[in-house]
C-alpha positions in Angstrom: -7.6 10.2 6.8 -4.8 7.4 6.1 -3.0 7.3 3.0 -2.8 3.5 1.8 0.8 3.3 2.8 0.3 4.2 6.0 -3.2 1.6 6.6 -1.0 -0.9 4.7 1.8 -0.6 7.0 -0.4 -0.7 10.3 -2.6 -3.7 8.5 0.7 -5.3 8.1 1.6 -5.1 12.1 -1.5 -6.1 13.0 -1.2 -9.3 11.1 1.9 -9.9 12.8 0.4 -9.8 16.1 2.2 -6.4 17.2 -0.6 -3.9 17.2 -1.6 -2.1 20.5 -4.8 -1.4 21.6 -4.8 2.0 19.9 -3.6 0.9 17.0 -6.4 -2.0 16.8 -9.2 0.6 17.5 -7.2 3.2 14.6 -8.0 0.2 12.3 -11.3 -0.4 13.4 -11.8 4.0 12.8 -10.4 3.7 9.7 -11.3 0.5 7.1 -14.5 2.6 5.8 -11.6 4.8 4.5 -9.4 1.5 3.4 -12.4 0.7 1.2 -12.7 3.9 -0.4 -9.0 4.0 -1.3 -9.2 0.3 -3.0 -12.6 2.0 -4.8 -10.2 4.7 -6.0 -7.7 2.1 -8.0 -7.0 2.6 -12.0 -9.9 1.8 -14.3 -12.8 0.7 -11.3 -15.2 -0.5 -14.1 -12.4 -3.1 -15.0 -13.7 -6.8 -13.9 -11.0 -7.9 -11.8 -10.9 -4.4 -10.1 -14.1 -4.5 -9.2 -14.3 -7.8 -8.1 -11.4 -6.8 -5.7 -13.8 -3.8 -4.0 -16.6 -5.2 -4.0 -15.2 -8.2 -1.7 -13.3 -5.8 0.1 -16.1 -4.0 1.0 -17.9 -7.1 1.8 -15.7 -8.5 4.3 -13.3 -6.0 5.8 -15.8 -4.6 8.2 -15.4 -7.8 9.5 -12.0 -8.7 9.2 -11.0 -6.5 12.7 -12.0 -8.7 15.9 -13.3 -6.8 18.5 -10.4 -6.6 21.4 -12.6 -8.6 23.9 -11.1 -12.5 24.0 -8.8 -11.1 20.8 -6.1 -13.0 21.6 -7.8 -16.7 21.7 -9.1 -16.1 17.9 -6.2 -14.2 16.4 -4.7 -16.5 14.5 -7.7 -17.9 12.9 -8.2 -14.2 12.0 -5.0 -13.6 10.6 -5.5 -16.3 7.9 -8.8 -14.9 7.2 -7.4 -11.2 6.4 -4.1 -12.5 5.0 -6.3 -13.9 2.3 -8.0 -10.3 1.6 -4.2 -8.9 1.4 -2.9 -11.7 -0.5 -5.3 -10.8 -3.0 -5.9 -7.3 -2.9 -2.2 -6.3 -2.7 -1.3 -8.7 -5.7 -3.7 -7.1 -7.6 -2.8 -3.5 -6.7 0.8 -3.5 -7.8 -0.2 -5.6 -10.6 -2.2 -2.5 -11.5 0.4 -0.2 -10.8 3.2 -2.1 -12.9 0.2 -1.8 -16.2 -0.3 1.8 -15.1 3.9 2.8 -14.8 4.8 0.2 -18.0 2.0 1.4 -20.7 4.7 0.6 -23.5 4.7 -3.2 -22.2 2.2 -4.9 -23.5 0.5 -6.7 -20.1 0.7 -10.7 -19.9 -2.4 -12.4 -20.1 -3.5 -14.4 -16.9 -4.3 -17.6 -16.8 -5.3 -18.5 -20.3 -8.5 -20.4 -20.3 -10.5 -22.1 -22.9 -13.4 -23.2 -21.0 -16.5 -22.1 -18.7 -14.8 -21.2 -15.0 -14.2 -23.9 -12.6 -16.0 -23.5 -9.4 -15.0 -24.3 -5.7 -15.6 -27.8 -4.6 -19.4 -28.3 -1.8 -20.5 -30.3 0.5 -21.2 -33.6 -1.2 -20.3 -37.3 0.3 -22.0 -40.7 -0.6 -23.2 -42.9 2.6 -22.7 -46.9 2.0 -24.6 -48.5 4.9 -23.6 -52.3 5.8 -25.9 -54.0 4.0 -24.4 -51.9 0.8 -27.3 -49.2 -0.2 -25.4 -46.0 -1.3 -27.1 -42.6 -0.1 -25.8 -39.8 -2.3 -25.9 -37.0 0.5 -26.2 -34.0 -1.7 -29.3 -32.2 -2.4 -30.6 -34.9 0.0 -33.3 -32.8 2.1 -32.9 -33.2 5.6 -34.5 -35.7 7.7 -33.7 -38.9 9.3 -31.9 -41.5 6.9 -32.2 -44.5 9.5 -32.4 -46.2 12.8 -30.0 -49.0 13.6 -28.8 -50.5 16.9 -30.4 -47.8 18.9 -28.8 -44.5 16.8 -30.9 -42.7 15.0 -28.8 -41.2 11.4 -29.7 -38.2 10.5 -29.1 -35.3 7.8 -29.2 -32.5 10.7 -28.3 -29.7 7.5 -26.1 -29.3 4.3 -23.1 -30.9 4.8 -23.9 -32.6 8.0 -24.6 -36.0 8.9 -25.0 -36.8 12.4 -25.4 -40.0 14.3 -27.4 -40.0 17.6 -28.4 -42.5 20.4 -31.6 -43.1 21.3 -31.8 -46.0 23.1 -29.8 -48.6 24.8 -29.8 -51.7 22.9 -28.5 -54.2 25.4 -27.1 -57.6 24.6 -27.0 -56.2 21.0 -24.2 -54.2 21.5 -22.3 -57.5 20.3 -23.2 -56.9 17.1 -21.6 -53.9 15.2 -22.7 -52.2 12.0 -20.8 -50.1 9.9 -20.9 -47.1 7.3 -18.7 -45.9 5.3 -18.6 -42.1 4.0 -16.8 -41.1 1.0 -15.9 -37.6 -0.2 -15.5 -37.3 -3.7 -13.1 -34.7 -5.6 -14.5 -31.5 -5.1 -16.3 -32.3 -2.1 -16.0 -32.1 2.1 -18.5 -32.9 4.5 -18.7 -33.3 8.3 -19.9 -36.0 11.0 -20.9 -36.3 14.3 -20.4 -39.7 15.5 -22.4 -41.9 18.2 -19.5 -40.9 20.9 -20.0 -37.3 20.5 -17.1 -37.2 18.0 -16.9 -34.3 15.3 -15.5 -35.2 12.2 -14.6 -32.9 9.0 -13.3 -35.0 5.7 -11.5 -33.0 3.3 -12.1 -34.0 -0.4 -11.0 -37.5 -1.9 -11.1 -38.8 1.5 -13.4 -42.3 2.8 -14.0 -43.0 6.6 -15.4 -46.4 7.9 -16.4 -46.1 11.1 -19.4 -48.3 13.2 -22.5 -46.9 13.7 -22.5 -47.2 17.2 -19.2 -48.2 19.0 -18.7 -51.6 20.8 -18.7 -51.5 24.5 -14.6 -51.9 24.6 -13.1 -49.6 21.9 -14.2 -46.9 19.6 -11.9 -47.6 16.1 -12.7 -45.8 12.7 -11.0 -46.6 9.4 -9.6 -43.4 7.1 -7.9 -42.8 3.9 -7.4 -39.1 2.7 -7.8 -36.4 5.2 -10.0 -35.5 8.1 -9.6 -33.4 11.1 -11.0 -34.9 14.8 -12.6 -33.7 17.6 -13.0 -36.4 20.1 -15.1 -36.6 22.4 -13.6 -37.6 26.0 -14.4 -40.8 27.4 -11.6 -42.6 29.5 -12.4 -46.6 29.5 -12.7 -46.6 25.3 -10.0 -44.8 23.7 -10.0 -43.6 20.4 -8.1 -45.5 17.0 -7.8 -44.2 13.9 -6.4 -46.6 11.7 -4.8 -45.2 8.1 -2.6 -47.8 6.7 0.2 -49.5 8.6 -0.3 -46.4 11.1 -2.9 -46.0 14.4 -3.2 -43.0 16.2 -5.0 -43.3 19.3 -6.1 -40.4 21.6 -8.6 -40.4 24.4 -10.3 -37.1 23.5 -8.4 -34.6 21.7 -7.5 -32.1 18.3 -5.6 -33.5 15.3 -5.5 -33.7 12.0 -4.4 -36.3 9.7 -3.5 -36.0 6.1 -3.3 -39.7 4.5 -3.3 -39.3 0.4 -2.0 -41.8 -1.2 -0.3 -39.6 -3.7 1.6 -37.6 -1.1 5.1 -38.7 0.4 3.7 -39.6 4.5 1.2 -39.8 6.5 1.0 -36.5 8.4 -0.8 -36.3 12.1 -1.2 -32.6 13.7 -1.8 -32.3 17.4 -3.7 -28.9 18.3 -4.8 -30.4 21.8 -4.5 -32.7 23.9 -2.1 -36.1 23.1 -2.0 -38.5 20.2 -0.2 -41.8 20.4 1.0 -42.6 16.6 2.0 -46.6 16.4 4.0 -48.4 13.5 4.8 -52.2 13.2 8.4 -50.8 14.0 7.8 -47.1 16.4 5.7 -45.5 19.0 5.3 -42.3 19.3 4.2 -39.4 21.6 3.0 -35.7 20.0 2.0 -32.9 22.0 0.6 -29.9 20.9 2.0 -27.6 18.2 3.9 -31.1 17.4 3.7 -33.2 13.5 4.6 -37.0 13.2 5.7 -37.8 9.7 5.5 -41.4 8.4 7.1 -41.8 5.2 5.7 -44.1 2.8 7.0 -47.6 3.1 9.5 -46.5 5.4 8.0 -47.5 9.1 9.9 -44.5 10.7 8.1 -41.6 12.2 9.7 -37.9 12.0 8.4 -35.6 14.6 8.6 -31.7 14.0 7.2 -28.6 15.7 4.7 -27.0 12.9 2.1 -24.4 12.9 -0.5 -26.6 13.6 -3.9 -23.9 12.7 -2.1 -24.3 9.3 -2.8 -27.7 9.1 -6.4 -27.2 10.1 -6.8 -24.3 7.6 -8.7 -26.5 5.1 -12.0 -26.8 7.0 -12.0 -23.3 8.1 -12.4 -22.6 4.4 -9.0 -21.8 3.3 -5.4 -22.7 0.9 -2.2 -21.6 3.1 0.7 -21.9 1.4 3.7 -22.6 3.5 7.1 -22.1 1.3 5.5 -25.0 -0.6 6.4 -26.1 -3.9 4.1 -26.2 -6.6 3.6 -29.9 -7.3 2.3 -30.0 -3.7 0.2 -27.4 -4.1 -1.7 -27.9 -7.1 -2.3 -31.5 -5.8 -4.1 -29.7 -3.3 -6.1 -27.5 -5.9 -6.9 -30.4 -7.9 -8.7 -32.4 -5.7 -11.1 -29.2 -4.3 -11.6 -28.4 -7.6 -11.4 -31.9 -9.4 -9.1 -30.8 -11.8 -6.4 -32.5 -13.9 -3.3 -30.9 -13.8 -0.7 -31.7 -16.3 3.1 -30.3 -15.8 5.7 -29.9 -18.4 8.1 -32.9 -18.4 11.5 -31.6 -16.5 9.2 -29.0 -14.8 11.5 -26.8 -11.9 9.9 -26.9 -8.8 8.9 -23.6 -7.4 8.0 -22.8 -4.0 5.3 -20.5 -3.0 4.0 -18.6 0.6 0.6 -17.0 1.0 -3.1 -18.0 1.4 -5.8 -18.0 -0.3 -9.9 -18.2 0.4 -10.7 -21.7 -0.9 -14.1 -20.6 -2.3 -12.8 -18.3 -4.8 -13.0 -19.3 -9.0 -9.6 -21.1 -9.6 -8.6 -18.2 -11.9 -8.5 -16.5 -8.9 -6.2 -18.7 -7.0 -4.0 -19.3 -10.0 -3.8 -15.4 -10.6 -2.3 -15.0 -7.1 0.3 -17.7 -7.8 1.3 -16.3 -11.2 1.6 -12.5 -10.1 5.6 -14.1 -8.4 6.7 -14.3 -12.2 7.8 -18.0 -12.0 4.7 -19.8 -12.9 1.8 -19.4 -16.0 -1.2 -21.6 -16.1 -3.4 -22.6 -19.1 -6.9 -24.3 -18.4 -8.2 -26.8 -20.8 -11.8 -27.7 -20.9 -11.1 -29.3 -16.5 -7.5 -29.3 -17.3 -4.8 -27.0 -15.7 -1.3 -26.8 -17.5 1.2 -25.4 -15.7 4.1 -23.4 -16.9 7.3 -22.0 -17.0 
């Protein structure tokens, strides 16, 4: 049997992409073992401590991925176990340091005067053209409408999908559009008439027609969303946010358009984007971010890790040396929360990631266990301190 060093110290390889075959299968041999070791922790009746196993036992049987097609989905499973660690390691050597300092009285987490905040759902609100507004959630599903030849439907939770069922003719002059808006603490995806998949993160709106003229195929988006367009080479696609359009004939990207954030940020995962200002034009490829600054016109290009970018919709926070003010942005529109910082507040940055779906005590825990930050939660108000 492995000591915990020892499955640490492989777990910690294998997230770096450096494990060999054996050492995949020796993980594979072993996490029944892992489990029992995190069972094993001080005080396993404690709440947090057994919060910790009993996730842990829930999820890392399936935090390994088998070694056939490995490579394609590694990355995706990297975020997914970093998140266990994140946690799980956090909370061990916060354990140990109560365990090895008994005559330090231990710092209370996240002080909280209120029921706990939950994670944010699927919820959206549909305004068709002639200005009815659909609230989407807890809507059972079924078909919302026929127009122009699409049939709108509610396919499940959290998906809204527009489908052609007919060709119109002449009436493909005539365009109607709907607009979708996420609200705090929401996300929700489309499919659009085109074949295009769409996933809005939360304070986000897309206008978009409900079935695309015969020339161009142009959508309207404020927030953030992440595309998946569908190839078709005589109608490109537009994405207009602000003074910017992005326009791709079928590919992966990612744009991040708050209006309380510093740019406009497009992430290329496949294929090309073309990103157009009144003053620049620009090229991305893969792997590749263009930055427009606010009120600037100038676009910055820089390689990223674009599956970061994306790591939203698969359901998680990464934290990228970011500093806090950018972060709990983030945190406060998932879990539509105020936050409220101390005037003359030093920025701090933080690495790590987090599962998105977790109680934001959770998520604030993680941050606070560095020693540089302490929250307080107010009724739906986070304060953040020193």
């Amino acid at each position: 049997m492995m000591n915990k060093e020892e499955f640490v110290a492989l777990y910690e390889k294998f997230l770096e992409g450096n494990c060999t075959a054996e050492e995949i299968e020796m993980l594979q041999l072993h996490h029944d073992e892992e489990i029992e070791l995190t069972a094993a922790l001080p005080d396993p009746n404690q709440e947090d401590t057994q919060r910790l196993y009993l996730m842990l036992k829930e999820k890392l049987a399936n935090s390994i991925p088998d070694q056939q097609g490995f490579a394609k989905k590694r990355r995706l499973q990297f975020l997914k176990i970093a998140a266990i660690f994140l946690v799980v390691i956090s909370a061990a050597i916060y354990i140990t340091f109560l365990q090895k300092s008994s005559t330090i009285k231990p710092v209370e987490l996240v002080k909280t005067s209120t029921s706990k905040i939950i994670p944010g759902g699927n919820k959206a609100y549909l305004t068709t053209g002639n200005g009815n507004v659909i609230t989407l959630d807890g809507l059972k599903n079924e078909r919302l409408a026929t127009q122009n030849g699409v049939a709108v439907d509610k396919v499940k939770d959290g998906l809204l999908r527009y489908n052609k069922i007919a060709d119109m003719g002449g009436s493909n002059d005539f365009v109607d559009y709907h607009t979708i808006t996420i609200p705090r603490g929401g996300q929700y995806q489309l499919l659009l008439s085109d074949g295009t998949k769409v996933w809005l993160n939360s304070a986000s709106t897309l206008k978009y027609p409900v079935k695309f003229s015969k020339n161009e195929r142009t959508v309207q988006l404020t927030g953030e969303a992440y595309f998946e367009v569908a190839k078709d080479k005589t109608k490109p696609f537009k994405v207009n946010v602000d003074d910017l359009d992005v326009k791709v004939l079928g590919t992966h990207f990612n744009i991040m358009a708050y209006k309380d954030e510093k740019a406009i940020k497009t992430t290329l995962l496949e294929g090309s984007v073309q990103l157009t200002t009144p003053h620049k034009q620009v090229m991305l490829k893969p792997g590749e971010e263009g930055r427009l600054s606010y009120g600037s016109g100038s676009i910055d290009v820089q390689q990223v890790d674009a599956e970061e970018a994306v790591a939203w919709k698969e359901g998680y926070f990464v934290f990228d040396n970011e500093d806090i003010h950018t972060i709990m942005k983030r945190i406060s529109r998932w879990y539509d929360v105020e936050v409220v910082f101390p005037p003359n507040f030093k920025r701090a940055s933080f690495g790590g990631t987090v599962s998105r779906f977790k109680d934001v005590t959770q998520v604030l825990k993680s941050l606070e266990l560095t020693g540089s930050v302490h929250f307080e939660i107010k009724e739906r108000r986070i304060i953040v301190m020193p």
